[in-house]
C-alpha positions as CSV (number, residue, x, y, z in Angstrom):
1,X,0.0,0.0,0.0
2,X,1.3,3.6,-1.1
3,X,-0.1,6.7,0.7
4,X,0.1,10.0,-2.0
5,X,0.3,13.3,-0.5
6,X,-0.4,16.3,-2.9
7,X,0.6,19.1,-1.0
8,X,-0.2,22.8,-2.1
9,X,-0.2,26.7,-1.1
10,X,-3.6,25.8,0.5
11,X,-5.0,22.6,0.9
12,X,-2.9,19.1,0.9
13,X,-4.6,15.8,0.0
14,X,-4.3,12.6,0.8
15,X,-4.4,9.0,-1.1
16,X,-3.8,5.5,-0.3
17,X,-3.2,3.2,-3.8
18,X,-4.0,-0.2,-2.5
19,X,-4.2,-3.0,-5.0
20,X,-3.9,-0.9,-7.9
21,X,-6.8,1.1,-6.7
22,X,-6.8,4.5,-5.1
23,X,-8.9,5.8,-1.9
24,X,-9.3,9.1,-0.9
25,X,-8.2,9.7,2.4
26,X,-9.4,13.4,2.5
27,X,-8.2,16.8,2.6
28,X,-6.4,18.9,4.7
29,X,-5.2,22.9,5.3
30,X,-1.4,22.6,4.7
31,X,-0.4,24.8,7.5
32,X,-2.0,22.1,9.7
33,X,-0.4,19.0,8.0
34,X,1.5,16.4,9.7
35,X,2.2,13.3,8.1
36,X,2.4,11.3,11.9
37,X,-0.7,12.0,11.9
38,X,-2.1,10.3,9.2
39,X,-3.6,7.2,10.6
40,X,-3.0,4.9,7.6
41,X,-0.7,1.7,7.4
42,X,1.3,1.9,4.3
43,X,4.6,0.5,2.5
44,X,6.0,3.8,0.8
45,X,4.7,7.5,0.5
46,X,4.9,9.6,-2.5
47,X,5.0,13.4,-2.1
48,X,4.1,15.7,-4.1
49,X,5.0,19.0,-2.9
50,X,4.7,23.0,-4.2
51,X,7.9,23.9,-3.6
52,X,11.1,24.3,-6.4
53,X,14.0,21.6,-6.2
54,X,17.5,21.9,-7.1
55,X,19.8,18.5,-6.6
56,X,16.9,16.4,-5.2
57,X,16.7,19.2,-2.4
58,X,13.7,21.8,-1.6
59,X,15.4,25.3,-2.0
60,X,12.5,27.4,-2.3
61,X,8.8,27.4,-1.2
62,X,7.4,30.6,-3.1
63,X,3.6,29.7,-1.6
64,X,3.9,27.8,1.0
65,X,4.2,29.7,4.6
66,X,5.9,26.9,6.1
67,X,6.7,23.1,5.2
68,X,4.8,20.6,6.7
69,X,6.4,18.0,8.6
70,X,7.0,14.6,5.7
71,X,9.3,12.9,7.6
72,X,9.0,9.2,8.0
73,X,10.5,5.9,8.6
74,X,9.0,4.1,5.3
75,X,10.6,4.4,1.6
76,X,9.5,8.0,0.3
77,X,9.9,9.8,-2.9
78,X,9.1,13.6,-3.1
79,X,9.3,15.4,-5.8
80,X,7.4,19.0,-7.4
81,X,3.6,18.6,-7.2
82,X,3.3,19.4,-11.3
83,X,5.7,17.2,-12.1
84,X,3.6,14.2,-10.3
85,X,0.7,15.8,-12.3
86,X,2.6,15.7,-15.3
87,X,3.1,11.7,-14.2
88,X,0.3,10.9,-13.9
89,X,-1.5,12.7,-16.7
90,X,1.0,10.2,-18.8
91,X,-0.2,7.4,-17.1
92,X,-3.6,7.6,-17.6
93,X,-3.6,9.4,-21.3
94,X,-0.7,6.6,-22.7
95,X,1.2,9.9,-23.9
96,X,5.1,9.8,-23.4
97,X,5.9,13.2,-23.9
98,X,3.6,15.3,-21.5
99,X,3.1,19.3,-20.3
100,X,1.4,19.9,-17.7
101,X,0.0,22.9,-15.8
102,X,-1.5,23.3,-12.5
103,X,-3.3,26.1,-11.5
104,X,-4.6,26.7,-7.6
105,X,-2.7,29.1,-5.4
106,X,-0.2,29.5,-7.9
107,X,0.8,27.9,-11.6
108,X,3.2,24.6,-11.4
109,X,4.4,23.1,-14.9
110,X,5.4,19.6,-15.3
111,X,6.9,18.0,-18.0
112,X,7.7,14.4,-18.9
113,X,10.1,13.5,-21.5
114,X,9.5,9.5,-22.9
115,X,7.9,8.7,-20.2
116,X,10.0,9.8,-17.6
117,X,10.0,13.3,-15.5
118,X,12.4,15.8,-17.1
119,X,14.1,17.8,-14.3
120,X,16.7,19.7,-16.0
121,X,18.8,21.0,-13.1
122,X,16.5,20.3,-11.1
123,X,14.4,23.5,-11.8
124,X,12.9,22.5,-15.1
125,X,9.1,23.6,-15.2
126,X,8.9,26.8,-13.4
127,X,6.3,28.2,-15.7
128,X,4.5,30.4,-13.7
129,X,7.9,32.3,-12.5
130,X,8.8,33.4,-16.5
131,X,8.6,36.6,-16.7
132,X,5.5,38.4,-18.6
133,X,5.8,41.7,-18.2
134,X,5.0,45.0,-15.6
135,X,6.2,45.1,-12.0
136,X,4.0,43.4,-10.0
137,X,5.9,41.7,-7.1
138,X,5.5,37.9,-7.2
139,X,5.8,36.1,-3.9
140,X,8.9,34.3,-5.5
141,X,10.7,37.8,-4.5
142,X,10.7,38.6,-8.3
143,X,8.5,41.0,-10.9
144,X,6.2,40.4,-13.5
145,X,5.8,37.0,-13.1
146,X,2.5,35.0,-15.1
147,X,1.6,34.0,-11.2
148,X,1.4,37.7,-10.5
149,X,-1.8,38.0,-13.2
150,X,-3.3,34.5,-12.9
151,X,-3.7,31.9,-10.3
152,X,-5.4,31.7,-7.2
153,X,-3.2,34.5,-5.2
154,X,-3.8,36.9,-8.3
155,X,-6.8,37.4,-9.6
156,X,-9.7,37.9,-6.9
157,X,-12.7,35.6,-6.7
158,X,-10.9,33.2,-9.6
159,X,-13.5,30.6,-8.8
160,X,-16.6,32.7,-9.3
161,X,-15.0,34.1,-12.4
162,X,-14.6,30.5,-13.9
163,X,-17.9,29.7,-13.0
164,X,-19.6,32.6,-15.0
165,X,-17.5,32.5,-17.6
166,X,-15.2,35.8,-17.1
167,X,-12.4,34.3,-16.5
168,X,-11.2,34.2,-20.2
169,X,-11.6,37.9,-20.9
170,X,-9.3,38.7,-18.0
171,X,-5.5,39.8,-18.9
172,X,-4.7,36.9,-16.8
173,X,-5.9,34.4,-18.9
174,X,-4.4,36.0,-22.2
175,X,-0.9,35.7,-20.8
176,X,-1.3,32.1,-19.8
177,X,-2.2,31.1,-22.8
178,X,1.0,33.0,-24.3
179,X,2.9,31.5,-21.7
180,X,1.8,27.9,-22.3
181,X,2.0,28.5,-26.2
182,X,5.8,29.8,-25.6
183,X,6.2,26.4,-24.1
184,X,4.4,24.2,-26.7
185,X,6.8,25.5,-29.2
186,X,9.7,24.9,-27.3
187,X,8.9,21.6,-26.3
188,X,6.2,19.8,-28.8
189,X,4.6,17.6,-26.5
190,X,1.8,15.2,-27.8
191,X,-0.4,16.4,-25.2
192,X,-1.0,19.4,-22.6
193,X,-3.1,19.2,-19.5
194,X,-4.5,20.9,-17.0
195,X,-5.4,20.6,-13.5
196,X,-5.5,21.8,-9.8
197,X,-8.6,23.4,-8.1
198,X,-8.9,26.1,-10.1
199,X,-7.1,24.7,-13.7
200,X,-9.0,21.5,-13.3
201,X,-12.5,23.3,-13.5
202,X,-11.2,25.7,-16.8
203,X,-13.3,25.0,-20.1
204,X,-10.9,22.5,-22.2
205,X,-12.5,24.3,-25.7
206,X,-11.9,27.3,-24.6
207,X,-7.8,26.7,-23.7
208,X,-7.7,24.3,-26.8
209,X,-9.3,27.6,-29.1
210,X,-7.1,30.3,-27.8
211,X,-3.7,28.5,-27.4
212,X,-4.4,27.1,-30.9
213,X,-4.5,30.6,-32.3
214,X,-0.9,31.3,-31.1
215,X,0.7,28.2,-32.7
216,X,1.2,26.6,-35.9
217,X,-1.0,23.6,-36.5
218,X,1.8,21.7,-37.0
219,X,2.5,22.2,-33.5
220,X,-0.8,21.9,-32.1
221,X,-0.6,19.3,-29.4
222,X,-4.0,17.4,-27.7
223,X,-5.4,19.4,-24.6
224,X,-7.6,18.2,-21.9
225,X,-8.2,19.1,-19.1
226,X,-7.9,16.7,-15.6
227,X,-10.5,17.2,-13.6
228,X,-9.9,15.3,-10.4
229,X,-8.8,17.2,-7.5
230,X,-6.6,14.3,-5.9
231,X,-4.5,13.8,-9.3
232,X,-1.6,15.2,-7.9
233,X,-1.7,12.9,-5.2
234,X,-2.2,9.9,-7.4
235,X,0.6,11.1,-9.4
236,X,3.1,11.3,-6.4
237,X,1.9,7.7,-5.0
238,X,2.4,6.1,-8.7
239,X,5.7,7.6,-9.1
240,X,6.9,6.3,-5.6
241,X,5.6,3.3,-6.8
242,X,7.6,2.8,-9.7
243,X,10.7,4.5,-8.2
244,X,10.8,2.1,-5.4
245,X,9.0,-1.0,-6.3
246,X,8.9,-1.6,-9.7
247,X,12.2,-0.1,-11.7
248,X,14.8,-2.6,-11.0
């Protein structure tokens, strides 16, 4: 049994995959998370955490107000919580070659490269840190950031804006779909999704429409959008599961 634990700027979730099947443990506010407090018995953990990585190591938490406490005894994999997105929108699509965005609090990017999770240095997917334009003061310390004009932190009452439809006349929405564009040229992946609480509930004609209009159509990848709240979390406990169980 593998416990995934998606955890973000505001909420962290918890799932237990148990004979290749997944239960949802529930959901929790991050700043009151404690893994040794999860009541679960489990074999391995995989985390997937909002927080940039350089070398295998956490050097930077841009919405997080403090780290939770992970630590544990058991076999444990942690890793960026887009890229376990990006994971596991390759597992269940069949894709090999995978963007992925996540939008809540603030906009993670995950990529995977033949079927495995392309790191770079270790900083590889920071989408919502490139730069946009303007001075507005991101909470990675920097300026003009796409977080700083879309995402949960930047554009108030994102959810009720989705839901009637506003959302996609906003500025906001304009530069992530330059942003994600810039990327599909870059990296021509078969297929880009979408997903967190707020990028999981965006209209998938709408992003496939607008993006389409900044790219060639020989670059035109599939979109679709993820709509599962706990994918991240899936993600993190399939990737612990192959990590430590399965690749020999």
């Amino acid at each position: 049994m593998i416990l995934g634990i998606d955890i973000g700027g505001t909420n962290t979730d918890v799932v237990l995959l148990k004979n290749g099947n997944f239960e949802v443990f529930g959901s929790f506010k991050t700043k009151d998370f404690d893994l040794n407090k999860i009541d679960l018995e489990y074999d391995a953990v995989g985390i997937g955490i909002a927080t940039w990585f350089k070398k295998g190591k956490i050097v930077k938490a841009p919405n997080l107000d403090r780290i939770p406490n992970i630590e544990t005894k058991k076999p444990k994999v942690v890793d960026n919580d887009a890229n376990c997105f990006a994971y596991y929108s390759a597992k269940v699509t069949g894709k090999k070659n995978v963007l992925s965005l996540t939008v809540g609090t603030g906009i993670g990017t995950g990529i995977v490269v033949d079927g495995k999770i392309y790191h770079g240095d270790g900083l590889a997917g920071e989408l919502g840190h490139s730069y946009v334009g303007g001075r507005r003061k991101c909470k990675c310390g920097g300026y003009g950031h796409l977080e700083c004009y879309f995402g949960g932190w930047a554009i108030k009452n994102i959810k009720e804006k989705i839901k009637n439809s506003s959302i996609y006349e906003t500025r906001g929405f304009r530069l992530f779909c330059i942003a994600v564009s810039n990327a599909i040229m870059l990296l021509n992946p078969e297929i880009v999704t979408f997903g967190g609480r707020i990028g999981g509930r965006l209209k998938e004609d709408v992003i496939s429409e607008e993006i389409s209009k900044l790219i060639p159509d020989l670059f035109k990848p599939e979109f679709k959008v993820i709509k599962d709240d706990y994918a991240v979390a899936k993600g993190s406990a399939m990737l612990a599961k192959d990590l430590i169980f399965d690749i020999r």
